[in-house]
C-alpha positions in Angstrom: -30.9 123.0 5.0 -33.3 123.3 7.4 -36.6 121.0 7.8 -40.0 122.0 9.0 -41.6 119.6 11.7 -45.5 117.7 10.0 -48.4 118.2 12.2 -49.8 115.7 14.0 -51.6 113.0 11.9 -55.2 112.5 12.8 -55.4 108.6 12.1 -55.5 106.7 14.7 -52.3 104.2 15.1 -52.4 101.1 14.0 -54.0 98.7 15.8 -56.3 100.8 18.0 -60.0 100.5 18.6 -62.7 102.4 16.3 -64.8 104.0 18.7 -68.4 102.5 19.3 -71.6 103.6 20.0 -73.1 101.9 23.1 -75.9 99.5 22.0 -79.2 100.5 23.1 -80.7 98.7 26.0 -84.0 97.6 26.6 -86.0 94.9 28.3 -89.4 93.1 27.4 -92.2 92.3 29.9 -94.8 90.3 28.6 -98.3 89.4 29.9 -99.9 85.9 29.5 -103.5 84.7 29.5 -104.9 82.7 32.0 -104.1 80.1 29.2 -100.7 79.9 29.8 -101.7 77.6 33.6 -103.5 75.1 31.3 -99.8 73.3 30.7 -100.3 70.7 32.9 -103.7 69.5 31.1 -101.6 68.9 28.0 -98.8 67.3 29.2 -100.7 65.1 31.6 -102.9 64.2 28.8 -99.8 63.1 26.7 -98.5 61.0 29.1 -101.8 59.4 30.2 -102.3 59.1 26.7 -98.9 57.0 26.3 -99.4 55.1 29.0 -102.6 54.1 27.9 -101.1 53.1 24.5 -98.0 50.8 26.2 -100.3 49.1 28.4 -102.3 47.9 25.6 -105.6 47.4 27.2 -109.0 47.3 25.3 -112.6 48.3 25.8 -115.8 46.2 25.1 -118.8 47.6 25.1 -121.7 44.9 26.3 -125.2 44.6 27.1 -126.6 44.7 30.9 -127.1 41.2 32.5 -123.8 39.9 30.5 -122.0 36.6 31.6 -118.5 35.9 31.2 -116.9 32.3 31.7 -114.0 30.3 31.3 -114.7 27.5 28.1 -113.5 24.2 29.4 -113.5 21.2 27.4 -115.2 18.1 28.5 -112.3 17.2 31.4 -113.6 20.3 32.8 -110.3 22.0 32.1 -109.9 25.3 31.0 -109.5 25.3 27.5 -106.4 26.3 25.0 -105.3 26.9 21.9 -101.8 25.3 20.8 -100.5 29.1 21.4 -101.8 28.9 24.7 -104.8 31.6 24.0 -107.2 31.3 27.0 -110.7 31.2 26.1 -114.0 32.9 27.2 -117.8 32.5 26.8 -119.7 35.4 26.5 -123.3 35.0 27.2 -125.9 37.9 26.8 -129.5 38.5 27.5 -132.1 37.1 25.2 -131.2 39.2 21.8 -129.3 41.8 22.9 -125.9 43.0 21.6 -123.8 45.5 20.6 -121.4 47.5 18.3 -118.8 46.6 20.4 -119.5 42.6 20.6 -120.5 42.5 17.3 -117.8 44.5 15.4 -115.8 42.0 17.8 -116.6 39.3 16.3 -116.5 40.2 12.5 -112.9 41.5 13.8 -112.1 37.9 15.5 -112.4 36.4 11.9 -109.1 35.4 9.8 -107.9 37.7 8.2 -106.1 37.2 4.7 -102.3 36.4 5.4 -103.0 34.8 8.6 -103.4 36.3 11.6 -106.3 38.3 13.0 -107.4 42.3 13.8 -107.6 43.6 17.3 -111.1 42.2 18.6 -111.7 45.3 20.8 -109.3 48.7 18.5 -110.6 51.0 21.6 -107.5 51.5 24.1 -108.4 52.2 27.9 -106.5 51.8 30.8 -107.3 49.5 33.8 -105.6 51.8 36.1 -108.3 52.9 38.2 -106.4 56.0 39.0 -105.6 57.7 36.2 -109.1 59.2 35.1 -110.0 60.6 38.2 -106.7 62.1 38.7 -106.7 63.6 35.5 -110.3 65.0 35.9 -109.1 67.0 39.3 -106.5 68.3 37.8 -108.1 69.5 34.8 -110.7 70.5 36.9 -108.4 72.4 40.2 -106.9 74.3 36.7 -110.4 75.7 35.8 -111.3 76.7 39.7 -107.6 78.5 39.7 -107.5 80.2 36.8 -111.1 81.8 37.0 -111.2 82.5 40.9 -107.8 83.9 42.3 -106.8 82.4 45.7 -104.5 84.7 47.4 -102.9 84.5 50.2 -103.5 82.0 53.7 -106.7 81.0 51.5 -104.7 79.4 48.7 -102.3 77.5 50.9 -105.4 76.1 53.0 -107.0 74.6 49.5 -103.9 73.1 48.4 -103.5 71.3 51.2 -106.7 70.0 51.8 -106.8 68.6 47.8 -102.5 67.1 48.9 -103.8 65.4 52.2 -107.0 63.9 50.7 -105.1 62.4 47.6 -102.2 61.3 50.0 -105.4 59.6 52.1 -106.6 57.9 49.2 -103.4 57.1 47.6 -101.7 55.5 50.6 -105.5 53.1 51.7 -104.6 50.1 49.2 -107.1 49.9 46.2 -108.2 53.2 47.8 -109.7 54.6 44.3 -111.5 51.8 43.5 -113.1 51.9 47.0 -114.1 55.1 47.0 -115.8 55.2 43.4 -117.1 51.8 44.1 -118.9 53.3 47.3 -120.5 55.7 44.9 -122.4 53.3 42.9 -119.3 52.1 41.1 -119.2 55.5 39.2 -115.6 54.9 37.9 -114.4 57.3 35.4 -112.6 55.8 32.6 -110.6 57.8 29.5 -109.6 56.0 26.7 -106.7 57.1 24.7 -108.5 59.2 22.3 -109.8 61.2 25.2 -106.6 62.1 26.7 -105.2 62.7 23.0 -107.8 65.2 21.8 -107.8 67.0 25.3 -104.6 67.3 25.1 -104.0 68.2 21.8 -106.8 70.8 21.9 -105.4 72.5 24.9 -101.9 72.1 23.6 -102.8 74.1 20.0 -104.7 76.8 21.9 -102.0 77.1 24.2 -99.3 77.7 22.0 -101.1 80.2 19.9 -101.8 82.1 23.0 -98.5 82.4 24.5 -96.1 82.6 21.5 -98.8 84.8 19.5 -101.6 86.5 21.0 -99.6 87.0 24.4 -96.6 88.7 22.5 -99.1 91.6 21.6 -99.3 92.8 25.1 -96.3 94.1 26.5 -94.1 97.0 28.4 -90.8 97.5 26.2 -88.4 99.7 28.9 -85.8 101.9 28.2 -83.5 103.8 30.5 -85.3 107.0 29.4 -89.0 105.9 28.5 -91.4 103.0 28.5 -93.6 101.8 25.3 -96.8 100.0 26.8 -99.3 98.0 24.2 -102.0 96.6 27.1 -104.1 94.1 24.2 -104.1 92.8 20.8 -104.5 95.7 18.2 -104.1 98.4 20.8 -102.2 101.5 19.9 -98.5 102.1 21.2 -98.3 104.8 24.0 -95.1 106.5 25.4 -94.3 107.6 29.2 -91.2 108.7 30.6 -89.2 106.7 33.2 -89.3 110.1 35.6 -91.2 109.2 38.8 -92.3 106.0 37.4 -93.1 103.1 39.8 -93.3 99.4 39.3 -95.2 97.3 42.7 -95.4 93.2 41.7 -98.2 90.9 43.4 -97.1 87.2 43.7 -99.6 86.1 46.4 -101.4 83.4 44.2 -99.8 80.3 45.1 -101.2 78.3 42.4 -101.0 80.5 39.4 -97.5 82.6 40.6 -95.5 79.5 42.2 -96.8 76.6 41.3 -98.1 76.4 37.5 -96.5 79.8 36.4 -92.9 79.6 37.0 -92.8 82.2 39.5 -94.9 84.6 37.7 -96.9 87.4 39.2 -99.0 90.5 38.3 -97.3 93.8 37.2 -98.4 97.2 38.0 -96.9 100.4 36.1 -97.6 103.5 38.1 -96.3 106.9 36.1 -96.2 110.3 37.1 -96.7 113.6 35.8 -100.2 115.5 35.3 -101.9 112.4 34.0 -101.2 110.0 35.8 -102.1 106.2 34.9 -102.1 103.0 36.3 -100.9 99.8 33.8 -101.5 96.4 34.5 -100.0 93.4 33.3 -101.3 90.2 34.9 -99.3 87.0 34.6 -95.4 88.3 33.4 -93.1 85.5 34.0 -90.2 85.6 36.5 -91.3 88.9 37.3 -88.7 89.0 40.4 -85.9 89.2 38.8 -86.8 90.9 36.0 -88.1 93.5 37.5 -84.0 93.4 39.5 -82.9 94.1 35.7 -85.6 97.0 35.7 -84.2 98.6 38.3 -81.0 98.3 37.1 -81.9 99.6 33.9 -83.6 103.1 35.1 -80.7 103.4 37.0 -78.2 103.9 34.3 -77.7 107.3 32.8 -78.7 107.2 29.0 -75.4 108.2 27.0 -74.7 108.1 23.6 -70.8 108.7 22.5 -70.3 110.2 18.7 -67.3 109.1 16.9 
């Protein structure tokens, strides 16, 4: 009795890998808005503004030529309550007055329940500071984000703004001195101000980077590259052959210092046509453009089962 030997089975032992199909690569690039340097004006604004709210410091609002005193009683002490309240006379020209001193006083009346409303509700700092600090900011982020400062130029401005705030900083009261020498023109922010600055800012921020800014971008393949250069442009196609990328980070405000080492793209291709794409403002563009590299370097394969 003879027996005839089976051909070879075509399944695969047990226990061995199904083949797989190599994931398809690609990396993102997106280009910001000069928006996207306006961070620091909210967040500054939020914590001025909290700072502002924890100190707990009012405004009043009153007429030129107003006197403030100490009330005394008749030993010529200073006078207080049983709570220890210290008390003040407020004395104003002929008539005069204001919303301020008068909502004050309807405020400064017992309330039902006991107790009595915030005299002054407005909240401002005393911190001399913090308003003009705030204002050069907000206003060094306008000049940087509308004039580009490249190069020895940019490093000469920022440190003329570091050594004249370290100037003022270090002269005690140094602030208040200077803004007193200019007619007393201290700049004062309540906490409303810094709220609906920053809160503004903050909104229009977010809906330019996370929306409007994720409409312009260079999607890269190892064998082509899919470009959309603004909001509601079409999608256009170019092939990786020949193409070159050259990044300018010579900004140091926008690409080092508010934009987390970000610089400006430019997509060269080749061929008959040839364009030039620019993408201004793509985050960590250094090593993402490394990954790039990388990227066109590998050899597009696809393996069928």
């Amino acid at each position: 009795m003879s027996t005839e030997p089976h051909p070879p089975s075509a399944v695969p032992p047990a226990g061995a890998p199904a083949p797989q199909i190599p994931q398809r690569r690609e990396i993102t690039l997106i280009s910001h808005s000069m928006l996207f340097y306006w961070w620091p004006i909210w967040l500054l604004g939020s914590v001025m503004a909290a700072v502002t709210y924890f100190e707990d410091h009012r405004l009043a609002v009153l007429p030129a030529g107003t006197t403030v005193s100490e009330k005394r009683d008749t030993k010529g002490d200073v006078w207080k309550d049983d709570k220890g309240n210290t008390f003040y006379e407020v004395g104003v020209p002929g008539t005069s007055t204001t919303k301020s001193l008068t909502g004050a006083v309807e405020r400064s009346k017992p309330v039902p329940g006991g107790g009595t409303a915030n005299a002054f509700p407005t909240r401002v700092s005393q911190k001399v500071w913090m308003a003009p600090v705030f204002c050069v900011i907000l206003l060094v982020t306008v000049i940087i984000t509308n004039v580009p400062l490249r190069g020895l130029w940019s490093f000469l401005v920022l440190l003329l703004f570091v050594v004249i705030a370290l100037l003022i900083t270090l002269v005690p009261d140094g602030w208040d001195k200077v803004l007193g020498a200019l007619g007393h023109l201290h700049i004062y922010i309540n906490m409303a101000g810094y709220l609906f600055i920053a809160s503004v800012v903050f909104v229009l921020w977010g809906v330019s980077v996370f929306i409007f800014d994720q409409r312009t971008y260079i999607v890269i393949t190892p064998g082509q590259i899919r470009v959309c250069e603004h909001v509601g442009a079409s999608i256009r196609t170019f092939d990786t052959t020949g193409l070159s990328f050259e990044k300018q980070r010579d900004d140091l405000f926008r690409h080092w210092l508010l934009g987390f080492f970000s610089g400006d793209l430019i997509v060269r291709t080749a061929g008959a046509e040839r364009e030039t794409i620019r993408l201004p403002n793509v985050l960590w563009i250094g090593w993402r453009l490394e990954e790039v590299q990388k990227l066109l370097a590998e050899k597009a394969t696809v393996t069928q089962a």
